[in-house]
C-alpha positions as CSV (number, residue, x, y, z in Angstrom):
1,X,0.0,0.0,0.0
2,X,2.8,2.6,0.7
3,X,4.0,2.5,-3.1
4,X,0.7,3.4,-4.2
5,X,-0.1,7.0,-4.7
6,X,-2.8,9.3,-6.2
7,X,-4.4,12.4,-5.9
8,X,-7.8,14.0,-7.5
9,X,-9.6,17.8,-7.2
10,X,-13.0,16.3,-5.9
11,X,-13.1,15.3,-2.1
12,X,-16.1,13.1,-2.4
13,X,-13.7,11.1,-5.1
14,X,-10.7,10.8,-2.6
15,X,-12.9,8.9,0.1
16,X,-14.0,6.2,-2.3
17,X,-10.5,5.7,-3.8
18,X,-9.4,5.5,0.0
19,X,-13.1,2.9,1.0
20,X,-12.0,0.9,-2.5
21,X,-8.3,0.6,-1.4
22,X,-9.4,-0.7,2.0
23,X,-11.7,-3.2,1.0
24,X,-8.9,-4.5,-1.5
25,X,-6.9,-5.0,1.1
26,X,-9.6,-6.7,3.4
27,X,-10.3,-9.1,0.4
28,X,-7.3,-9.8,-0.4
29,X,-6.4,-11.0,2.9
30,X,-9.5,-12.9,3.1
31,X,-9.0,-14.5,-0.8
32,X,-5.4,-15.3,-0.5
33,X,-4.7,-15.6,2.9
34,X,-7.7,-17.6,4.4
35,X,-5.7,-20.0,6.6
36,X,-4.3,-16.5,8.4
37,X,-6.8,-14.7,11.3
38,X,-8.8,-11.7,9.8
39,X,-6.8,-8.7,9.9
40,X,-6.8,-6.6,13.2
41,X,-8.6,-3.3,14.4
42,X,-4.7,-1.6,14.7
43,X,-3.9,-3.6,11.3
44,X,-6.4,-1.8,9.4
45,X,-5.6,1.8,11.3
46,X,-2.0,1.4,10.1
47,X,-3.8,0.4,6.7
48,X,-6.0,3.4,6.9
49,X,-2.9,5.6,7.4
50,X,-0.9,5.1,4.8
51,X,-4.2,5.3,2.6
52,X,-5.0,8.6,3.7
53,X,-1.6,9.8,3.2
54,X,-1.3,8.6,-0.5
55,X,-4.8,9.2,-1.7
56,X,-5.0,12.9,-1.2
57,X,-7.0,15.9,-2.6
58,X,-4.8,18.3,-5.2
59,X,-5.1,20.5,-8.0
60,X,-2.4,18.8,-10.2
61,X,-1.5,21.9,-11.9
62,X,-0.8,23.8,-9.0
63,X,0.4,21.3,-6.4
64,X,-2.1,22.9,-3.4
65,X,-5.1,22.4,-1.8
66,X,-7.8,23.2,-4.8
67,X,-8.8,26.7,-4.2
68,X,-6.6,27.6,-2.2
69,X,-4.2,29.5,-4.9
70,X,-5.0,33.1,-4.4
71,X,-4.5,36.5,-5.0
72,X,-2.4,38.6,-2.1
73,X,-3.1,42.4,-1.1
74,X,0.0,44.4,-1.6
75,X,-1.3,48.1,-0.7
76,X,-4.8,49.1,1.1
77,X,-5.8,52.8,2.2
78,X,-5.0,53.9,5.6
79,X,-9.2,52.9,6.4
80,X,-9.9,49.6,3.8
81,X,-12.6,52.1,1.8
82,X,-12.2,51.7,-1.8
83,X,-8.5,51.1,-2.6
84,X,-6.9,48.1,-2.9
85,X,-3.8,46.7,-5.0
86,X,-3.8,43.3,-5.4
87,X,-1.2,40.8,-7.2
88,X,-2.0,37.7,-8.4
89,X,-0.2,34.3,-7.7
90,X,3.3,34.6,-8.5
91,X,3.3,30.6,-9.3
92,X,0.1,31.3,-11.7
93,X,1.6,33.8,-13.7
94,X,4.8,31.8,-14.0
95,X,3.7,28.7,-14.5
96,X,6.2,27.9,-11.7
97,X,4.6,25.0,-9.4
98,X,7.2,25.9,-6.6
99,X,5.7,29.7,-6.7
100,X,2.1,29.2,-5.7
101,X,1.1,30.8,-2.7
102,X,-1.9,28.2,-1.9
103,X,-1.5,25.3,0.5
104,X,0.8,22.9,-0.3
105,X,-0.2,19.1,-0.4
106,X,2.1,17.2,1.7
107,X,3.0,13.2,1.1
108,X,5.5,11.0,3.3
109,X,8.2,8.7,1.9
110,X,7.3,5.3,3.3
111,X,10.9,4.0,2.2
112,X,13.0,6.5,4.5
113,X,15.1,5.7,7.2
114,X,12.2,6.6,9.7
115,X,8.6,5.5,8.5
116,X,7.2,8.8,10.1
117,X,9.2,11.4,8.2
118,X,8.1,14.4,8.3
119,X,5.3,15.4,5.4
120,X,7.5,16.9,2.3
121,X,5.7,19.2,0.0
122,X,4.6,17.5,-3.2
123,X,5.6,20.4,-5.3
124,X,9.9,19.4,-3.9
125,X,9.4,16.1,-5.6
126,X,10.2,18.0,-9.0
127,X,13.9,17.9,-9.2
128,X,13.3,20.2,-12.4
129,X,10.7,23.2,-12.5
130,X,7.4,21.9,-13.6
131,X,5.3,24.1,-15.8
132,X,1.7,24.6,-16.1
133,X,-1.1,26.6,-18.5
């Protein structure tokens, strides 16, 4: 389970791919491994983890949260009436995945030294920049 990965924009999407998953694993277990007991409350939360840190909501052009990618307030009036400078996303105009200002989607490598790594950004996967529309 911890070498497969995927991502898609809608939620309600992500929780079936993750429910699917699961129930793959229970049936497999059950199919091929009959002769073995069923597979444990704690099993299936270790299961459970790993599926909900490789099934994950993204917008794949972007690299963040979907929606999250927005435009930032450089200059306001003294009293917020009227004026306001904005800039959009410097990682939208570029095409830059590394530049967005959204919130980045994080993912764990399974195959480090320690199994609990700390959450990398999926956007520093990219060794090169990674350009989109």
């Amino acid at each position: 389970m911890q070498a497969c990965y995927g991502f898609d924009w809608q939620g309600d999407n992500v929780l079936l791919a993750r429910k699917n998953l699961l129930f793959a694993v229970i049936e497999a277990q059950q199919v091929y491994f009959p002769a073995f007991a069923p597979l444990t409350h704690a099993e299936l939360l270790r299961f459970a983890e790993v599926l909900s840190w490789n099934i994950w909501q993204m917008d794949g052009l972007r690299g963040v949260v979907p929606g999250s990618c927005h435009e930032e307030v450089v200059a306001a009036d003294l009293f917020g009436e009227g004026y306001a400078q904005t800039r959009s996303c410097a990682g939208c105009q570029s095409g830059d995945i590394r530049q967005h200002n959204g919130i980045p989607c994080l993912v764990k490598d399974w195959f480090a030294r320690d199994a609990y790594a700390r959450p990398t950004p999926f956007y520093k996967l990219f060794k090169e920049a990674f350009r989109c529309p």
